[in-house]
N, C-alpha and C positions, 0 to 999 in steps of 0.2 A: 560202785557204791549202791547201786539200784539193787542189782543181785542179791547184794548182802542183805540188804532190807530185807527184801523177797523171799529171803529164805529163813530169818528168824519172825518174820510175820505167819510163813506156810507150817513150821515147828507150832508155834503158841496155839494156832488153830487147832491144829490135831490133835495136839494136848487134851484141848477144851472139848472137844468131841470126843476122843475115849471116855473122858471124866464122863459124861453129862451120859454115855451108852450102857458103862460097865458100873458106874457107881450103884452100891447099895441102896432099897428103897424098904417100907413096911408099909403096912395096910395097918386102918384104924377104923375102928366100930365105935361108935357113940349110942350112951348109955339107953336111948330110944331106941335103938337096932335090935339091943339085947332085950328088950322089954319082948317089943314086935318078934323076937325070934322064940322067944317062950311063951306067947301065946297061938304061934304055929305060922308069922307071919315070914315073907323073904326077908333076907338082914342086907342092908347095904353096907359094904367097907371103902373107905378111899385110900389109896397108894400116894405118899408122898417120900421126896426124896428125903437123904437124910446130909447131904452135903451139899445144898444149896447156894451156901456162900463162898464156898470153891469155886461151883460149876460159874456163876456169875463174877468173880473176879478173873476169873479164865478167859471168858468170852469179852470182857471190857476190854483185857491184854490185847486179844486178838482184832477190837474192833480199832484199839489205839497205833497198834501195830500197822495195822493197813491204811491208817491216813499218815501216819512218819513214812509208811514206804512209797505214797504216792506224791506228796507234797514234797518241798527243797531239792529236786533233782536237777534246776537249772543251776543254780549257783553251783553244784556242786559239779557238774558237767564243764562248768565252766571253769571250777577252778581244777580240774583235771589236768588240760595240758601243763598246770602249772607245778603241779607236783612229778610228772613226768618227766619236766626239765630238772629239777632239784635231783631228781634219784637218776639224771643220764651223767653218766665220768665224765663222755667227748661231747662237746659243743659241735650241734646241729651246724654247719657251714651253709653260710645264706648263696641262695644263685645267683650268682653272674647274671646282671641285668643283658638283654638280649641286643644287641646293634641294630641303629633304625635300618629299617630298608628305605634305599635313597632309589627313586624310579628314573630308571634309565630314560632317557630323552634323545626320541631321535634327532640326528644331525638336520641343522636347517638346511632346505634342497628347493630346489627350481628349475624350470623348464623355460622359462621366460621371467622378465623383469620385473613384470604383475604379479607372480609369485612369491617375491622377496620382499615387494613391498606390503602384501596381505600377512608376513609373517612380521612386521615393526620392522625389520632391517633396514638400517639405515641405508642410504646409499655412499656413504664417505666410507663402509667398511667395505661394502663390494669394490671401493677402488682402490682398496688394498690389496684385495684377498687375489681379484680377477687381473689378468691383462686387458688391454685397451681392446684387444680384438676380442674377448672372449664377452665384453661389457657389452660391445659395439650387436653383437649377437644377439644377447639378450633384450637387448631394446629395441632390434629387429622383429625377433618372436613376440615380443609384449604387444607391436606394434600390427600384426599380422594378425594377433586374435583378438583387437580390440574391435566391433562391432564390424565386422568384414573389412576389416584395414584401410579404412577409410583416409584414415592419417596420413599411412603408408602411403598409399596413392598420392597423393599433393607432394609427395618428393620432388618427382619428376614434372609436374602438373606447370605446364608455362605462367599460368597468370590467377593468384587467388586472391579475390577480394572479400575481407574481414570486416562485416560489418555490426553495430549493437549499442546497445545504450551505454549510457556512461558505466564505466566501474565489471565491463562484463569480461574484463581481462582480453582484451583484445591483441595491445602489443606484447601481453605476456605470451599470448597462444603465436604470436607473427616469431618470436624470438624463439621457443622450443622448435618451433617448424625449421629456422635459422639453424639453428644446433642441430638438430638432428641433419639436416641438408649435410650439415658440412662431417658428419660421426659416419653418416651411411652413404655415402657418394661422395666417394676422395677424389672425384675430377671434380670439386669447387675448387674453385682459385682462390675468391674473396668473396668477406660479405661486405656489400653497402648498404649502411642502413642512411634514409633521407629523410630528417626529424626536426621541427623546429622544438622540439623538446628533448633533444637528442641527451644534453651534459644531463637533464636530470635523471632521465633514463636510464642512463649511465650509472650513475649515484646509486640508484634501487637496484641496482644488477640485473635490469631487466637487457639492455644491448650487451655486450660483451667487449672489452676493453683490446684487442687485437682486431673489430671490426672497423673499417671504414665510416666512420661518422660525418655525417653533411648537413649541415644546416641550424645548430646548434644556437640556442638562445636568439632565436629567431630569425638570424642571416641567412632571408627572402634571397637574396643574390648569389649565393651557394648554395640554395634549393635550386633556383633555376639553373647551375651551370653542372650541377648535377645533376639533372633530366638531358642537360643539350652530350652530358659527355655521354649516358645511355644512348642518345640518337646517333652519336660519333660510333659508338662501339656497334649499332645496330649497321648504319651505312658500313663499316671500314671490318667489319667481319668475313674472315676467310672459313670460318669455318664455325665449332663450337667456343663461346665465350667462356662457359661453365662458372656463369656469377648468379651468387645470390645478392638478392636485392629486395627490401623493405622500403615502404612509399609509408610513415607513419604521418596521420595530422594531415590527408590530403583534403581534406574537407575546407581545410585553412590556405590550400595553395592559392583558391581565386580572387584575385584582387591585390594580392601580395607579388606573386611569381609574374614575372612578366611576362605579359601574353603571346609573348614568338617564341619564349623555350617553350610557355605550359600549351598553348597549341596543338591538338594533334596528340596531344600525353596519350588518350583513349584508343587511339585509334591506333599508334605506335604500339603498343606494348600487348596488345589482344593480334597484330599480326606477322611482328617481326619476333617475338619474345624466343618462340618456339623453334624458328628455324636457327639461333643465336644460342641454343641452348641457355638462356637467364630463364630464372625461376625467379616471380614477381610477386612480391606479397604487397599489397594494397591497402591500407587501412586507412577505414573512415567512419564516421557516422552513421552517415545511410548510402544509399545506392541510387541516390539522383544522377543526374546527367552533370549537372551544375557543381555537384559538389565532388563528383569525379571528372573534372576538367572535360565534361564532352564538349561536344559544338551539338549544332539540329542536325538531324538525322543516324548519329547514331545510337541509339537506344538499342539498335539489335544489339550494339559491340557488346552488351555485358552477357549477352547468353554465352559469347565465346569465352567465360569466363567461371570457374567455377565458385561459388560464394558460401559463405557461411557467417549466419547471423548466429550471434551468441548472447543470450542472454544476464539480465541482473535483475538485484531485488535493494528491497531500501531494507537497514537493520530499524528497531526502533527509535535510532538517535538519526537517522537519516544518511546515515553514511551506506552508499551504495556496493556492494558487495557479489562478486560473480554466482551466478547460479548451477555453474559446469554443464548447462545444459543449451542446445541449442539445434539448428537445423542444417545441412548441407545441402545445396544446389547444383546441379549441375555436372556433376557428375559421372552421372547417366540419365539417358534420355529414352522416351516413349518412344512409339510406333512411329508418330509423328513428330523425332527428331524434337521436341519438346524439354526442356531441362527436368530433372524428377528430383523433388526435394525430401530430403529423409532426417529424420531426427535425429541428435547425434548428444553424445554426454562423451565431457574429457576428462582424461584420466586424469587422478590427482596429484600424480607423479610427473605429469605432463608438463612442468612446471621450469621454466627458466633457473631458480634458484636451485631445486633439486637436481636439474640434468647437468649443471656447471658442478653437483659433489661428485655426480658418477665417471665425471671426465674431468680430472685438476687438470690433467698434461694439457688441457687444451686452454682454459679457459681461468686457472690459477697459476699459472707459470712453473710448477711444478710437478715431478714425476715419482708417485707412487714407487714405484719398485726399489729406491732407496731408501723406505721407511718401515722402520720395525715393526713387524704383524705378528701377532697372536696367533691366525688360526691359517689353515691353509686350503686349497683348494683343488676336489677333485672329480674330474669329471664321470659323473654315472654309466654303467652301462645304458641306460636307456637314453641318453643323450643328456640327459639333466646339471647340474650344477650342483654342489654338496661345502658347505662351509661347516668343516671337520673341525673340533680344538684340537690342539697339540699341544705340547711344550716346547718345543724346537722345531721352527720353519724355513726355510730359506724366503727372501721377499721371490715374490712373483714375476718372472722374466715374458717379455714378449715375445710370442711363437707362433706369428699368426697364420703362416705358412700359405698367403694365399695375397697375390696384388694389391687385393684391397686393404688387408688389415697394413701390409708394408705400407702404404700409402698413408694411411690412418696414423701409422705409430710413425711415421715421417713429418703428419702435417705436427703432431704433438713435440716432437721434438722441434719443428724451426719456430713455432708460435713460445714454445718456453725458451727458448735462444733469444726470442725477439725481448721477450719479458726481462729476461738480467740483462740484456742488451740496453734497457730503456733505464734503468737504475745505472749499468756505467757510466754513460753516458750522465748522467745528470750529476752523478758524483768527481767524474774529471773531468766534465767541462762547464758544471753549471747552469744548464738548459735542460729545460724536460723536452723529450720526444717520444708521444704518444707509440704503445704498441703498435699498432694499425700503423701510425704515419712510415715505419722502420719495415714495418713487413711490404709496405706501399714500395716502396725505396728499392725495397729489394727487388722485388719485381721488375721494377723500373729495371734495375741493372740488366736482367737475364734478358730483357728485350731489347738492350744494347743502348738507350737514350743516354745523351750526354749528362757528365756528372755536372755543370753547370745549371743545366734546364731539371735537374732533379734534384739539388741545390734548391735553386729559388722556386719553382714549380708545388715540389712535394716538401720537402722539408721549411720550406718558407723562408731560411735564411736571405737575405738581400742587404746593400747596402754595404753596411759596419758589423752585421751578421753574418756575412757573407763566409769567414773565413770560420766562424764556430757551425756554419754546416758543412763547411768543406773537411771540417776535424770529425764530426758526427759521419759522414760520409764514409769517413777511412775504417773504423771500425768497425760499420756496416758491411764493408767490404771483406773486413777480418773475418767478420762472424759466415758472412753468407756465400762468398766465392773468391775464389784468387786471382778473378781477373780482374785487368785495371786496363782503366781508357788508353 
């Protein structure tokens, strides 16, 4: 449309300029010129055109012309595509909108156990996805590079006393130490834990329901005969015990436990503990003499001791709350055999409730590998851990190919034995028998004690009971070996 403007506006022009170049003109003399020219003077003429009113409607065309060719070009630009469509046969075909791009996501992966929990991974799926030895690993590695393996080390460590203010998570940090004890050293036999707040402990899932519990709702008199059977196992030792043992609430033993079992507690367990192989966790308050059952003179006994105070804070409602952070003693020592105390922060995985998701077999009575998994798992070339999705997986079988993990995936299967064990039992003979008291039981048997004295000893039946432990007994016997008295 511009064009065409352009081009009868450039026509009118040219018109108007031939016109206005080639048009006819005359000259005129006015009757003074003629006078002045006869009496000898110069004459003036002027030249005027004689188509005027042409040359001027030409040149209007041309002036009107060039504001139509500059003015309304948008609208009509605009309505261009439109008449374009009108005069096309085939209909323009619109594109195919393009597919989003979905950004590929790499597979979650780890090298250690710190790794999967810095990615949100829960630990109930790692106990799908991993076997027990493959879990048992990674909480080794976690456990290695957490601030020079400080943790690590108190495995083995004969006697560690927990000390800190209220709410610093103390028996929570004595129970993962517990768990882990028994996840990473499969020569544990048992854990005892000795609690005059043992049942509620229990309750929060901070003890664990296959452990040895003593002292419960405040029975002072099974505190102390729990200390005198640690002195029995310490005298009557052939060799290693390999028990773990937790002293919770010992701040509370003085004045309560009577003074010829708690006697000597200090001084027993800093120098028998180690040659017994028991691993002692100690929890209290503070680190007096008094409120760790000493007597006078030994204050040296706690250097042989490695400590760790942990810290709390108040929220603003007063409720005291752990702060993860605190100090280690003992450890390691100066030039001058000196204890050297170093700062320490625990992990937040570290946690009683979290390390009973990454092991059920041990400590929910059941086992992983017969439960439907989503995704599966495989190990890296670099040594790392890699939870792949799939569509179809087989569950996860144990292959831990090495003593320890057989051990491990052993202690997991008779601790889940013990667990349906403790439901039959209460369902065909209508008595409850604690995990712990059945896994107690068993023991008993492989160390040959009469089933009477483990009867009424362990199982507590006596009396008119007598014969509903003798029935609990047989089953035990079902479950745990084929030999009979």
């Amino acid at each position: 449309m511009f064009q065409t403007k352009a081009t009868i506006t450039g026509v009118i022009g040219a018109i108007a300029l031939v016109v206005a170049l080639f048009s006819p003109t005359k000259e005129i003399t006015n009757a003074d010129s003629l006078v002045g020219f006869a009496s000898g003077q110069n004459v003036q003429t002027q030249t005027v055109q004689t188509n005027k009113g042409a040359i001027s409607l030409l040149f209007l065309a041309a002036i009107g012309s060039a504001i139509w060719t500059v003015t309304g070009n948008d609208e009509a630009e605009a309505a261009a595509p439109v008449v374009q469509y009108q005069q096309t046969t085939q209909p323009v075909p619109e594109a195919e909108p393009a597919e989003p791009v979905i950004p590929v996501q790499a597979p979650i992966a780890g090298d250690t156990l710190a790794d999967f929990w810095e990615q949100d991974v829960e630990f109930a799926v790692l106990a799908q996805q991993f076997d027990i030895a493959t879990r048992s690993r990674l909480l080794k590695a976690a456990l290695v590079v957490h601030e020079g393996g400080w943790i690590l080390r108190l495995l083995h460590w004969p006697v560690l006393l927990v000390i800190g203010r209220p709410g610093s998570a103390k028996s929570s940090f004595a129970a993962s130490l517990g768990i882990t004890r028994e996840v990473l050293n499969s020569a544990i036999q048992k854990t005892v834990v000795t609690d005059p707040n043992a049942h509620l402990k229990l309750k929060d899932g901070v003890w664990q329901a296959h452990w040895q519990l003593e002292g419960s709702r405040d029975n002072w008199k099974e505190i102390g005969d729990a200390i005198s059977g640690m002195y029995t196992r310490f005298a009557d030792s052939q060799g290693a015990n390999h028990v773990s043992s937790i002293y919770d609430e010992v701040t509370t033993y003085k004045g309560n436990v009577d003074d010829k079992k708690l006697g000597g507690f200090l001084s027993q367990v800093t120098s028998k503990a180690r040659a017994c192989a028991e691993y002692i966790t100690i929890v209290a308050h503070n680190d007096t003499l008094k409120a760790l059952g000493g007597e006078a003179g030994e204050a040296k006994l706690k250097d042989d001791m490695a400590q760790l105070n942990l810290g709390s804070k108040a929220t603003t409602t007063g409720l005291m709350v752990p702060t993860g952070t605190g100090a280690i003693e003992g450890l390691d020592v100066d030039e001058k055999n000196h204890p050297l105390s170093e700062p320490v922060t625990l992990p937040r995985w570290f946690d009683p409730e979290i390390l009973r998701e990454l092991f059920p077999e041990l400590y929910s009575g059941f086992a992983t590998g017969n439960e439907p998994v989503t995704e599966s798992v495989t190990e890296s070339v670099t040594g790392g851990y890699t939870l792949a999705p799939v569509t179809e997986v087989e569950p996860p079988c144990n292959h831990p190919g090495t003593d320890e993990g057989n051990a491990v995936t052993a202690c997991a299967a008779r601790v889940s034995a013990a667990v349906h064990l403790s439901s039959r039992i209460y369902n065909d003979l209508g008595f409850l028998v604690e995990v712990s008291t059945i896994l107690a039981a068993a023991d008993a048997l492989s160390e040959g004690r009469s089933d009477s004295n483990i009867i009424k000893d362990i199982l507590g039946c006596k009396g008119r009971n007598f014969n509903d432990g003798k029935a609990a007994l047989e089953l035990i016997k079902q479950t745990f070996t084929t030999t009979e008295d």
